[in-house]
PDB file of N, CA, C and O in Angstrom:
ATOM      1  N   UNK A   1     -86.074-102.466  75.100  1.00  0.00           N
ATOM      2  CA  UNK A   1     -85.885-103.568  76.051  1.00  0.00           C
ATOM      3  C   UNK A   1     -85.295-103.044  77.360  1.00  0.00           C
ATOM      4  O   UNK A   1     -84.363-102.250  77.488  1.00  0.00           O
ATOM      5  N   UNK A   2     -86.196-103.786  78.531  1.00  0.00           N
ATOM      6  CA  UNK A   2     -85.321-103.212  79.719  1.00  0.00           C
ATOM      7  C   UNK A   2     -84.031-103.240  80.208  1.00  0.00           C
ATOM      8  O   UNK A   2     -83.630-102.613  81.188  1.00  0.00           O
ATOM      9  N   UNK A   3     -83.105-104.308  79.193  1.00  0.00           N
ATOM     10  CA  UNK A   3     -81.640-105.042  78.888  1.00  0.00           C
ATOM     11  C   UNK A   3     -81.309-103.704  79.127  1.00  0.00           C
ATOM     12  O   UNK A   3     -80.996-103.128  80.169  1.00  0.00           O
ATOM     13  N   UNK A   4     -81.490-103.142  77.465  1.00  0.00           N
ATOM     14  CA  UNK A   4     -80.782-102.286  77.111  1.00  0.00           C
ATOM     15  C   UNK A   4     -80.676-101.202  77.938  1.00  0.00           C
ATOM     16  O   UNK A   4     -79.600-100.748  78.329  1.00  0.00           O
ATOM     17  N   UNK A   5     -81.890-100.717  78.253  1.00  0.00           N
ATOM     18  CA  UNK A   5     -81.715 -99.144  79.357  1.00  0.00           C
ATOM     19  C   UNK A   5     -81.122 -99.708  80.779  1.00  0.00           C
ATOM     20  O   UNK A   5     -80.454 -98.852  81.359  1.00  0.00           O
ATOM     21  N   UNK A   6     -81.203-100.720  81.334  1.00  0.00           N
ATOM     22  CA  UNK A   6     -80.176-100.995  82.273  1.00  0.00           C
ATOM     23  C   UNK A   6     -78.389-101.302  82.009  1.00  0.00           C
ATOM     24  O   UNK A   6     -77.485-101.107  82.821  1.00  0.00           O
ATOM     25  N   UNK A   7     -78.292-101.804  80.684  1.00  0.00           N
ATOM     26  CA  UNK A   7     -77.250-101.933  80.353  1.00  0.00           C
ATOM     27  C   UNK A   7     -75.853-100.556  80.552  1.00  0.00           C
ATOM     28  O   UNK A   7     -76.043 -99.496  81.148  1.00  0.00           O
ATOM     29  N   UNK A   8     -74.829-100.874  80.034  1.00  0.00           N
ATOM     30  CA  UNK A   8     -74.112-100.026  80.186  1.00  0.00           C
ATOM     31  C   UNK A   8     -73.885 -99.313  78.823  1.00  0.00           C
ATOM     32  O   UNK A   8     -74.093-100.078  77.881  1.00  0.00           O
ATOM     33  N   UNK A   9     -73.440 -97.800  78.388  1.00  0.00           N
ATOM     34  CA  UNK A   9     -73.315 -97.808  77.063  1.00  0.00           C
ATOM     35  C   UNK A   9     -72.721 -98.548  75.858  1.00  0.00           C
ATOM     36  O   UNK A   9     -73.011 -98.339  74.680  1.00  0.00           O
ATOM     37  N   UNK A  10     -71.552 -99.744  76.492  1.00  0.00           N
ATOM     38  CA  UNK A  10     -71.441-100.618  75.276  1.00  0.00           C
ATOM     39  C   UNK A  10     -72.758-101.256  74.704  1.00  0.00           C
ATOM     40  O   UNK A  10     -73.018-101.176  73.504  1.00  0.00           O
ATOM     41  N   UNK A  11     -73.608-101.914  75.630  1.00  0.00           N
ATOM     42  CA  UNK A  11     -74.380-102.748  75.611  1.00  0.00           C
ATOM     43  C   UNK A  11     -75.829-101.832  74.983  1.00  0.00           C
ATOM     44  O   UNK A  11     -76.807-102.556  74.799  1.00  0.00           O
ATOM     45  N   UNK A  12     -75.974-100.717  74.737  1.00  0.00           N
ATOM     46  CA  UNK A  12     -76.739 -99.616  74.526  1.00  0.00           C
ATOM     47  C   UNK A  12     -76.229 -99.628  73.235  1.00  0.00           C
ATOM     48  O   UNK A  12     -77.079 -99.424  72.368  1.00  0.00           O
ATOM     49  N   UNK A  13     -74.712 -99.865  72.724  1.00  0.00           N
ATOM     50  CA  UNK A  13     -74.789 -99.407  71.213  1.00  0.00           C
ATOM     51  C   UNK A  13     -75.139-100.953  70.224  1.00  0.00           C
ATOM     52  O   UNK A  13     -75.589-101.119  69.090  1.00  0.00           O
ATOM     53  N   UNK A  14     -74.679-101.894  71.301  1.00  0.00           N
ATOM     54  CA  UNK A  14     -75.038-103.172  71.067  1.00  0.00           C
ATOM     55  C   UNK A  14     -76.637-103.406  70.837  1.00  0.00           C
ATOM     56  O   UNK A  14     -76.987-104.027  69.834  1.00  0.00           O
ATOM     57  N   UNK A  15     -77.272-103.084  71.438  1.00  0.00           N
ATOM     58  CA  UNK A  15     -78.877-102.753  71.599  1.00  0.00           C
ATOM     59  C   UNK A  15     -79.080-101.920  70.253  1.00  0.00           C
ATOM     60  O   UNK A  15     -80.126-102.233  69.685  1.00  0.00           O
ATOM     61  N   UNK A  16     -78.616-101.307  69.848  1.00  0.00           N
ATOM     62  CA  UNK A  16     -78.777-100.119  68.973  1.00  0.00           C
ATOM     63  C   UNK A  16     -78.362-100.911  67.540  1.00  0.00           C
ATOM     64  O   UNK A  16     -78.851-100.713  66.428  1.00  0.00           O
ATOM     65  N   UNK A  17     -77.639-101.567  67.798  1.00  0.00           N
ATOM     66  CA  UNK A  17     -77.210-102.351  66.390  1.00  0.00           C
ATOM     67  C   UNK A  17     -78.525-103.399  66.490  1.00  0.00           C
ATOM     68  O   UNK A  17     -79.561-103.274  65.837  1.00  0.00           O
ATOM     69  N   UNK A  18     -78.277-104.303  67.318  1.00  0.00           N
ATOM     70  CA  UNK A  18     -79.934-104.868  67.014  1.00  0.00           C
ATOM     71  C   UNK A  18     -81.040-104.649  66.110  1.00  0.00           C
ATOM     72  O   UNK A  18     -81.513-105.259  65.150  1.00  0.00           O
ATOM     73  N   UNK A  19     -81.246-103.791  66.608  1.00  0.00           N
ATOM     74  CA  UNK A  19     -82.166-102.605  66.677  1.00  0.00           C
ATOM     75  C   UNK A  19     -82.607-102.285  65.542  1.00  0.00           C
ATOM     76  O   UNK A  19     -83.799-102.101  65.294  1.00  0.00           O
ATOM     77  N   UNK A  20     -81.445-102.165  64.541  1.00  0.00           N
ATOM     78  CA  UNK A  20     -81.349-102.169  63.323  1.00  0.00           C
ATOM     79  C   UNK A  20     -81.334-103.130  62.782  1.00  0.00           C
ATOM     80  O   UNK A  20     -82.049-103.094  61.780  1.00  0.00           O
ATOM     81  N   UNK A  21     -80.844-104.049  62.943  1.00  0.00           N
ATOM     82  CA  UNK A  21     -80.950-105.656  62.451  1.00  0.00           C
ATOM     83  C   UNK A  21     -82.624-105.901  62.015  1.00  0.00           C
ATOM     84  O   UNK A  21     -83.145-106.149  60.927  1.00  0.00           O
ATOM     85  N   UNK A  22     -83.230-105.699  63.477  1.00  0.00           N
ATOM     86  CA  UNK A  22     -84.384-106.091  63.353  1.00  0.00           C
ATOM     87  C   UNK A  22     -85.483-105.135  62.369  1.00  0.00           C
ATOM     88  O   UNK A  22     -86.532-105.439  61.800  1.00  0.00           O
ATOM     89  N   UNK A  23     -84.726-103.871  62.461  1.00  0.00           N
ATOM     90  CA  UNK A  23     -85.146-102.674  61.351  1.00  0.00           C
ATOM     91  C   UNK A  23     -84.800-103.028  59.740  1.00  0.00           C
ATOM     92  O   UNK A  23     -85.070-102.214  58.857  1.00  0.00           O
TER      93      UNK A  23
END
């Protein structure tokens, strides 16, 4: 998501947990 790569690294590990959610 373009969220995420604009985001800041909190929001990148936040993205990353998602991520997995949806995994």
């Amino acid at each position: 998501k373009i969220e995420c790569y604009l985001g800041h690294l909190l929001i990148m590990i936040n993205c990353r947990l998602l991520r997995v959610y949806i995994l």
